[in-house]
Structures are given as structure tokens and as C-alpha cells.
N, C-alpha and C positions, 0 to 999 in steps of 0.2 A: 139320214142314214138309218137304216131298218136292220136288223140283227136278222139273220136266213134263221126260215121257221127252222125249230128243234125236231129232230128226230128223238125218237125215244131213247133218251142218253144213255141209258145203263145195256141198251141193248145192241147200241151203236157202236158203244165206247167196248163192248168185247168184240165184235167185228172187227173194230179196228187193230185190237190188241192182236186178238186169240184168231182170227179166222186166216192165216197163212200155217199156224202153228198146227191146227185141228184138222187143217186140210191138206197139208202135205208138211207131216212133221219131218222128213227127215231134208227140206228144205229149208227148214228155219233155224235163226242162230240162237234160239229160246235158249239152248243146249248148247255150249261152246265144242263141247267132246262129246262123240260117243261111246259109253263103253269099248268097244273095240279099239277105236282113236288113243282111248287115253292107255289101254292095254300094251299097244303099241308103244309108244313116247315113252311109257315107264319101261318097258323091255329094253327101248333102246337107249333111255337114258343109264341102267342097270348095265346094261352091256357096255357102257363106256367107262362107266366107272371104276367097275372089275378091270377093266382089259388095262386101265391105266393105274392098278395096282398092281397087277399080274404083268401085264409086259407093256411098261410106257411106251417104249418106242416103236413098236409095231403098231400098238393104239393108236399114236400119233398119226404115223405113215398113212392108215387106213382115214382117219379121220382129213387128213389134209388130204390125200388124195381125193375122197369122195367132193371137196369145198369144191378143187380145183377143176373136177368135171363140172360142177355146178355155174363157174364162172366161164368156164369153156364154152359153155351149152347157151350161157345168157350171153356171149360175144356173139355168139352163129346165130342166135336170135336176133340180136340187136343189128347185123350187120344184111339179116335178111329184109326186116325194118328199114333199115337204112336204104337198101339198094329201091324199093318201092316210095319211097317216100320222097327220091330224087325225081322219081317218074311222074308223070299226072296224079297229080291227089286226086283220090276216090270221093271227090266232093259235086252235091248238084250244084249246079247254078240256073238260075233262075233269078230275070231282069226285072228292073222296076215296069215296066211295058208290062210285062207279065205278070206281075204278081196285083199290078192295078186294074188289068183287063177283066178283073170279074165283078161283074157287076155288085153293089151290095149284099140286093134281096137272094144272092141267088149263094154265097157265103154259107159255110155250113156254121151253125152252133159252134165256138170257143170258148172252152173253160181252162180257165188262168189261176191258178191256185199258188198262194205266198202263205208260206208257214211262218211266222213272226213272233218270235219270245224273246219279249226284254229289248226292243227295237225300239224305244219313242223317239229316239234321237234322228231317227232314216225312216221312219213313217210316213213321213211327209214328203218326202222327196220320190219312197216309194210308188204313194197314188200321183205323183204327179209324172214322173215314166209311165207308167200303166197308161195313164191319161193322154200318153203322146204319142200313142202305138195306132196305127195307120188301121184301123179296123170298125167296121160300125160298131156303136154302142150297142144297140139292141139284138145284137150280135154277137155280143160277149157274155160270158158269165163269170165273171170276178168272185172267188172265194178267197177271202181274207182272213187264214188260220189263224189264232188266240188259243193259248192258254186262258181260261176263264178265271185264274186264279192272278192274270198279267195286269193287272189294274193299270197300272203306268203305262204302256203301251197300248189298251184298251181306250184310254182316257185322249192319250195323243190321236188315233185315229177319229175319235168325235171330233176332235176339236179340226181337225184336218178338214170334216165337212167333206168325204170321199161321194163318186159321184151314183145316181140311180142303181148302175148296174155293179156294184159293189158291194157283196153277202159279209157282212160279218159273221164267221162261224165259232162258236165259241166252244173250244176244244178242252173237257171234261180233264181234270191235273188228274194224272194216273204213269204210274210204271209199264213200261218205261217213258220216260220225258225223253222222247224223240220226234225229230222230224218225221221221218217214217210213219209214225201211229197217227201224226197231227192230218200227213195225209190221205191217210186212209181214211179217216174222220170225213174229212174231207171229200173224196170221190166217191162215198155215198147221197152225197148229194150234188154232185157237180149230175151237169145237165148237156153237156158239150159234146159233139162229135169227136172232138179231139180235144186233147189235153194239153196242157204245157206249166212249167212249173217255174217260179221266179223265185230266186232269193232277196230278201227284202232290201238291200242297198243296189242290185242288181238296174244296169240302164238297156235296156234290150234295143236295137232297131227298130225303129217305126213301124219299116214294111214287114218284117220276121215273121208273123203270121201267116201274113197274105205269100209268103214264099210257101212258108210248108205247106200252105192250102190247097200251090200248086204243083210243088214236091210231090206230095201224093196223090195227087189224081195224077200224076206220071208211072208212078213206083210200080212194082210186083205187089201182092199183097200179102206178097210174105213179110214186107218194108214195112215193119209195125211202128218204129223208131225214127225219126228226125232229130240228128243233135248240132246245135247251132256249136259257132264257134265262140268260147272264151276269151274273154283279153280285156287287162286290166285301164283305168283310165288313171291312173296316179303311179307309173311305171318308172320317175324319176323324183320320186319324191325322197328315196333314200337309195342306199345300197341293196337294200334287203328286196325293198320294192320292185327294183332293179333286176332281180335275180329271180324273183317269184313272176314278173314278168313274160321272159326269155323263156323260161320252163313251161308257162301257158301257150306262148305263142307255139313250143317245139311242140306241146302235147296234142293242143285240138288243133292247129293248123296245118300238123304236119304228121306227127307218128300216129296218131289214132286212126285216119282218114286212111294210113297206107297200113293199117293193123285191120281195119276193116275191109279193105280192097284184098287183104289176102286171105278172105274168108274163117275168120277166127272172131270169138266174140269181145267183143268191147265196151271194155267197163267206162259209164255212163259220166258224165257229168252231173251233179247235183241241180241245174240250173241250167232251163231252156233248150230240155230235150222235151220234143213235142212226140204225144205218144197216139196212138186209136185207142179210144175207151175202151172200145170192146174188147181188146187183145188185154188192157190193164187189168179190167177185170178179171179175163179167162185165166190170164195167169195168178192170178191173186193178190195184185196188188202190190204195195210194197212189204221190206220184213221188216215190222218196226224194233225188232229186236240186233238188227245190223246197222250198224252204226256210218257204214258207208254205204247206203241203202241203192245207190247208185249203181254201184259197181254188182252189186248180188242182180240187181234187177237187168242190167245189160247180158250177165251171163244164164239170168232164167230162160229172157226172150230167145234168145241162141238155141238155148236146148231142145225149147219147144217147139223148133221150125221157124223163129221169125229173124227178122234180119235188119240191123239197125245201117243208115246212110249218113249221112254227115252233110248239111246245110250251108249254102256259103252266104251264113247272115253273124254279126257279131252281138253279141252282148259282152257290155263293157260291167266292170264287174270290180269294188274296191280291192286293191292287194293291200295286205298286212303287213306295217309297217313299224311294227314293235316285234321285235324277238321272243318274246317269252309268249305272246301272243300266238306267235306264226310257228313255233314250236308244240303248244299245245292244240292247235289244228290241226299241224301234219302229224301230229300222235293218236287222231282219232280218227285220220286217214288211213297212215298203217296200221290200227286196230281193226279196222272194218275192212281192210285187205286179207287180213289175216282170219278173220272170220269167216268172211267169204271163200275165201281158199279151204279153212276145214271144211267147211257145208256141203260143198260140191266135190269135195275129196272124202266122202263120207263113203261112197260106193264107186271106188276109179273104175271099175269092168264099164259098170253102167255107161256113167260120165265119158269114157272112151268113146262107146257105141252113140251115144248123142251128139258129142260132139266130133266124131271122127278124128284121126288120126293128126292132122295137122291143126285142128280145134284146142282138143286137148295137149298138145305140145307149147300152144301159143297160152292157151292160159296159165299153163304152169309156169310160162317165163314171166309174164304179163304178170300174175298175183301175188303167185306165188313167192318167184327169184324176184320180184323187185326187192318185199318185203323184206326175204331173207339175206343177200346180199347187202341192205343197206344198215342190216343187224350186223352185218360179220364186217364191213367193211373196218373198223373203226383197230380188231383184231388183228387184222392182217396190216394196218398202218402202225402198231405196235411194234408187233415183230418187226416188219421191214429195218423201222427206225433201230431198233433193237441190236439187229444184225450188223447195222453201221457203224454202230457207236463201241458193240463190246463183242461182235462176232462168237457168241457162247453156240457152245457145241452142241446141245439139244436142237436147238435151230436147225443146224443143218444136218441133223440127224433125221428129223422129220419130213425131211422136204429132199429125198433121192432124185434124182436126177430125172427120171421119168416123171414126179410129181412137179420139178419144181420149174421145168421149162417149160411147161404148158402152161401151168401157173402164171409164171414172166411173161408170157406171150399174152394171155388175156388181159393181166394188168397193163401192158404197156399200150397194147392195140384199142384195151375196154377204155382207159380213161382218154387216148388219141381221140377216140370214136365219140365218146360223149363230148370232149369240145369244140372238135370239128364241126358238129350239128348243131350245138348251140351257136358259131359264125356262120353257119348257112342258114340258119335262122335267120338270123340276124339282118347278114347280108339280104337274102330272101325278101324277109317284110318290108326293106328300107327303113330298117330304124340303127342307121349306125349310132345314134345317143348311148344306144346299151352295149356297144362293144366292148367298152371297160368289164360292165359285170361280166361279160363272156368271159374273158382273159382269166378275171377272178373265179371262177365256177367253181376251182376246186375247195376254195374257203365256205363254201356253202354246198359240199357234198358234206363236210363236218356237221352242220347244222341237220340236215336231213337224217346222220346218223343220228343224230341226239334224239331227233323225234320218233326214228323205230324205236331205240330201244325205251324209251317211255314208255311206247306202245303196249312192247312188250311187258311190260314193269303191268301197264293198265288190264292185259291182258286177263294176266292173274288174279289180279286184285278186285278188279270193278269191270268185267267185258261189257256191260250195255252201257255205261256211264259215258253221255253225252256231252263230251264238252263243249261249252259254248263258246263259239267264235266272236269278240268284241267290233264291232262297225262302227264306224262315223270317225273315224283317227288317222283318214286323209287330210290334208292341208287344201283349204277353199283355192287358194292360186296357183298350185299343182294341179287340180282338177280341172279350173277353165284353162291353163294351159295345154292340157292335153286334149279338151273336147273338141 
């Protein structure tokens, strides 16, 4: 193994940082607010405080009224989702026939880039997925992102003995400690026609390549984006597993696929979306200051004319199966939702005109209301409970009748709507194993609040603060039983 010659670090290593920031600052999350942004949020926080000194119950009324449109709005969203996502998923497909019928030589350049910090444990298993991926070798270009300061994981890939066409690149420690930065580091030196990104425990398809290779020589070229499908291989290893499962299968196999079919942009997977260099480039890359780098990057490509398709290849992928674990990953999910949600809500006239009409309506439910609904939910199971147990008269002072039957109607219809789709999941894939955690889903909408509002706690306190997701804490015969 040979370490990929160095570019000139200090010159690299601000490209990677500074070059989305310098070049289109009012797209990066360098800035959590901008003035304006934060002018706003204190008016309106100002404004609520007053009014709830000055006349609580009106405050109220106004304030619950506005939730309950917001919950209104994410039903009529979710049920337009729904009615598409029963229909033909907006997915290619492309056979093994097909994806084998091209010759080697004639194969364009593939660069494969894994960002890796604090991995030795799934190092090995890494390069040996990579190594079973249906694609010529001298056809690939393996970049294998390091922190240069990861000795332990450094150390584990020597000893791994990874194969010729495998770059160690060793990615200079600097602020922010993100994925994002690691790969931007990175795709100044990748050399591929196309791109594709693995997370380091990640088992991708063999042929997965060779599909998007002929995904796009089908596509528009406007189709900058290919996003394979997710799904975990230790999906019965607990309850939790169980449930973060179900939620994979509904997302990429089913509502992303019919969220992209209805012409609205769609936030990325972090893993085994294969991209065109040249559009990665033009657009600048990733924001290595957004910590869902994913999601900012599926809704740049949108903006900018391009159009992401959806893959019908899987990547099996470990689910998290300790809680405090899987708590503080989905807290740097909705951190990076919410991030991305201000960036792009920096200038809404503009953001309207780019993404037209039905664009921008889908990503305000998509980023925005996921975000914020799964912060307020926890509020409203307060009250509810509240109301049952000691029926106090503020309660239903706040909630007039014109507030509160649209209200009950999204609650009853919103949480129907959310289980029903997890048993047509279910049913759908043929995996009745996980009908139990369907049944259970609403025990683990608790758990998803817990992780907004950390988010939000993180928000404040640390917004680039990467937290790092722990791997290798599947069980060995949970795994060959699912493979």
C-alpha cells in the first residue's frame, strides 16, 4: 500500500474548508444565522413573550393555531407522499444482463471515496466489500479518507494489506472535523468520471456500479445524481434495530423515490449516492460546515437545474443498536436538517423562483416540518395527556374549536397515516419479522423526539460539532443470518 501523492496540504486543506464558503457564502452553514435570520427569531421570540404577559390567551390561541396549520400542512404533504408512493416507485432498474453487458475496457473511470475516523474495528471488512464490488480493478479509484492524526485506524488499514488500486489519503486534523471537509480533501484528487461515496462499515452490491454506469448513459443530463437504496443487515438484532430498519426501508424504498417522482428535491443519503464529477465540482462540492452534508447537497443540485433518480441496487448498511448511540446520530441528523433548512431559507423570494412552487412547498415539509414537528411533538403529548387526567381550563382555552378540530384531525389521521405505511412497508418488502416493531412505532416516535430536541440543545451550543457514530456493535450471527 502506497499513501496518494500529497497535494500541497495547506493549500488543499483551505479548498476543502473555505472554498464553498468564499464562493457562495450565502450557501454555507459557516454562518448558522444571518443577521436578518436571527433579527427575525428574536422579534418573534419578543413577540411571544410580550403577548404572553400582555394577553395569554390570545397568545396562546394564535400560537396553537399557527402549530395546527403546520401539522395540517405536513398531513396534506404526507398524504400526497403517500398516494405516489403506492404507485410505481420512481426507481431505475437495470438488470444483471445489463449492467454486465459492458465490456471492461470500454468502463468509464470510478472513484470510490470512504471517509474513516476512528474505524479499525470495520477497516477490514471495509476493504474487503470494496474488494467484492463487480468492477474492474484498473477501473477504479479507491480513496481512503484519514484523518492524519488517526493512528489506530491508519495502522489497522496497513496491516489490512488493502489492494493496488487503493489511495490512502491522509486528511490534514482541522476545523471543522467533518466528513464533508474529509471529502472535499478528497475530490481534489479523485480522478473518476463518476463518483460514489461509501461509509466505512457499509456492504454495497457487487454489481451497483456497473448499474449506475448504465443508469446514466440512459438518464437526461440533467440526472446529475444516482441514489442507491439503503437497508440495514442486522435488522433483528434488537428492538431498536428493528425499528431503525422499517424507517430505512419506508425512506429509500419507498417515500424518497415517490418525493423525487413528484419533482421536489431530495435530501441525499450520506452513502452510495453516485454523483458526475463534473456537476460535484460545478456546484462546489460538499458544505463541510453542515453536518448533514447530504441533505444541503441534494437540495443545491435541485436548485441548480440538476435532478437526482433513485437506483434499484442495495447497500446493506449496520443499524445502531444501542440507544444512546442511535440518539446521538439522529441529533446530528436533525442538527444538519435544521441547518440546511436555515441556509436555503436565507433568501425564500429567491429559493421560491429556483425551486418553483411545488419545490419549495416540498422542502419546507421535507426539512423543515419534519424537524420542527418532531421538536413540538413531545408538547402536544403533554398537553393531550394533561387534559385527561385534570382537564385544567387554560387547555381548552387555547385550543377554540376552529383550532382544535383540525388539530384532532391531523393527529388522528397523521399518526394512522404514519403506521399504516410502516405495514405496507412491511407487508411490501416481505419481511413480516418486523411486524411487531411496526405495531410498536409509536414507542420509538419518543425516541426520535429525544433526538430533535438534543439537536436542538446542539444547535445553540456547538452547530458544526460532528458527532461520531460508533460501528462494529452488531452481533457476528445476526449478520450471517441476515446475509
Amino acid at each position: 500500500m502506497a499513501d496518494a501523492p500529497e497535494l500541497e496540504s495547506a493549500a488543499a486543506l483551505v479548498t476543502a474548508v473555505d472554498g464553498l464558503r468564499l464562493r457562495r457564502p450565502d450557501l454555507s452553514a459557516s454562518r448558522v444565522l444571518t443577521r436578518r435570520q436571527a433579527l427575525v427569531i428574536l422579534g418573534i421570540a419578543a413577540a411571544c413573550v410580550l403577548g404572553l404577559i400582555v394577553a395569554p390567551i390570545t397568545t396562546g390561541v394564535v400560537l396553537s393555531g399557527c402549530v395546527a396549520a403546520v401539522y395540517v400542512l405536513v398531513l396534506v404533504s404526507n398524504v400526497a407522499v403517500f398516494r405516489r408512493l403506492i404507485r410505481t416507485p420512481h426507481i431505475i432498474e437495470v438488470t444483471d444482463e445489463e449492467a454486465r453487458a459492458i465490456p471492461d475496457d470500454e468502463l468509464p473511470l470510478y472513484t470510490v471515496m470512504i471517509a474513516a475516523y476512528h474505524e479499525p474495528e470495520v477497516i477490514a471488512t471495509t476493504l474487503r466489500s470494496l474488494g467484492a464490488l463487480d468492477y474492474p480493478a484498473h477501473r477504479l479509484d479507491i480513496k481512503l479518507l484519514l484523518e492524519a492524526d488517526d493512528q489506530a485506524t491508519i495502522a489497522a488499514v496497513r496491516a489490512a494489506r488493502p489492494a493496488f488500486n487503493v489511495d490512502v489519503v491522509l486528511v490534514p486534523p482541522s476545523q471543522p472535523r467533518t466528513k464533508p471537509k474529509a471529502l472535499n480533501y478528497g475530490l481534489m484528487q479523485a480522478r473518476g468520471e463518476f463518483i460514489t461515496i461509501y461509509d466505512a462499515e457499509d456492504r454495497p452490491e457487487p454489481l451497483q456500479l456497473r448499474r449506475a454506469v448504465v443508469a446514466f448513459s440512459r438518464g437526461d443530463e440533467r440526472v446529475a445524481c444516482l441514489q442507491a437504496k439503503l437497508e440495514y443487515h442486522n435488522p433483528r438484532q434488537n428492538l431498536l434495530t428493528s425499528w431503525f430498519a422499517i424507517e430505512y426501508l419506508s425512506w429509500f424504498g419507498f417515500a424518497l423515490p415517490a418525493i423525487a417522482g413528484g419533482d421536489t428535491p431530495v435530501p441525499l443519503g450520506g452513502t452510495s449516492m453516485h454523483m458526475r464529477r463534473a456537476v460535484l465540482e460545478e456546484i462546489g462540492g460538499w458544505d463541510p460546515f453542515n453536518v448533514t452534508e447530504d441533505c444541503d447537497l441534494g437540495v443545491r443540485l435541485y436548485r441548480m437545474g440538476y435532478r437526482t433518480e433513485f437506483l434499484n441496487s442495495t447497500t446493506y448498511e449496520e443499524a445502531n443498536s444501542d440507544v444512546i448511540n442511535w440518539v446521538k446520530q439522529r441529533s446530528r441528523w436533525y442538527k444538519g436538517y435544521a441547518q440546511s433548512w436555515l441556509v436555503h431559507m436565507r433568501h425564500p423570494v429567491r429559493l421560491w423562483r429556483e425551486l418553483g412552487t411545488r419545490g419549495f412547498c416540498g422542502f419546507n415539509m421535507l426539512v423543515g416540518a419534519t424537524t420542527l414537528t418532531a421538536l413540538l411533538n413531545p408538547v402536544f403529548w403533554v398537553l393531550t395527556l394533561t387534559w385527561f387526567f385534570a382537564h385544567p381550563a387554560f387547555i381548552q382555552s387555547i385550543f377554540p374549536s376552529w383550532v382544535y378540530f383540525p388539530g384532532l384531525v391531523s393527529m388522528i389521521a397523521g399518526n394512522f397515516l404514519a403506521c399504516y405505511v410502516d405495514l405496507v412497508v412491511v407487508r411490501t418488502a416481505g419481511r413480516p419479522e418486523l411486524m411487531k416493531a411496526a405495531l410498536l412505532a409509536p414507542v420509538y416516535w419518543i425516541l426520535i423526539s429525544l433526538g430533535a430536541l438534543r439537536a436542538f440543545l446542539q444547535l445553540v451550543i456547538s452547530p458544526f460539532f460532528w458527532e461520531k457514530t460508533a460501528h462494529g456493535l452488531d452481533l457476528p450471527h445476526v449478520v450471517e443470518a441476515e446475509a
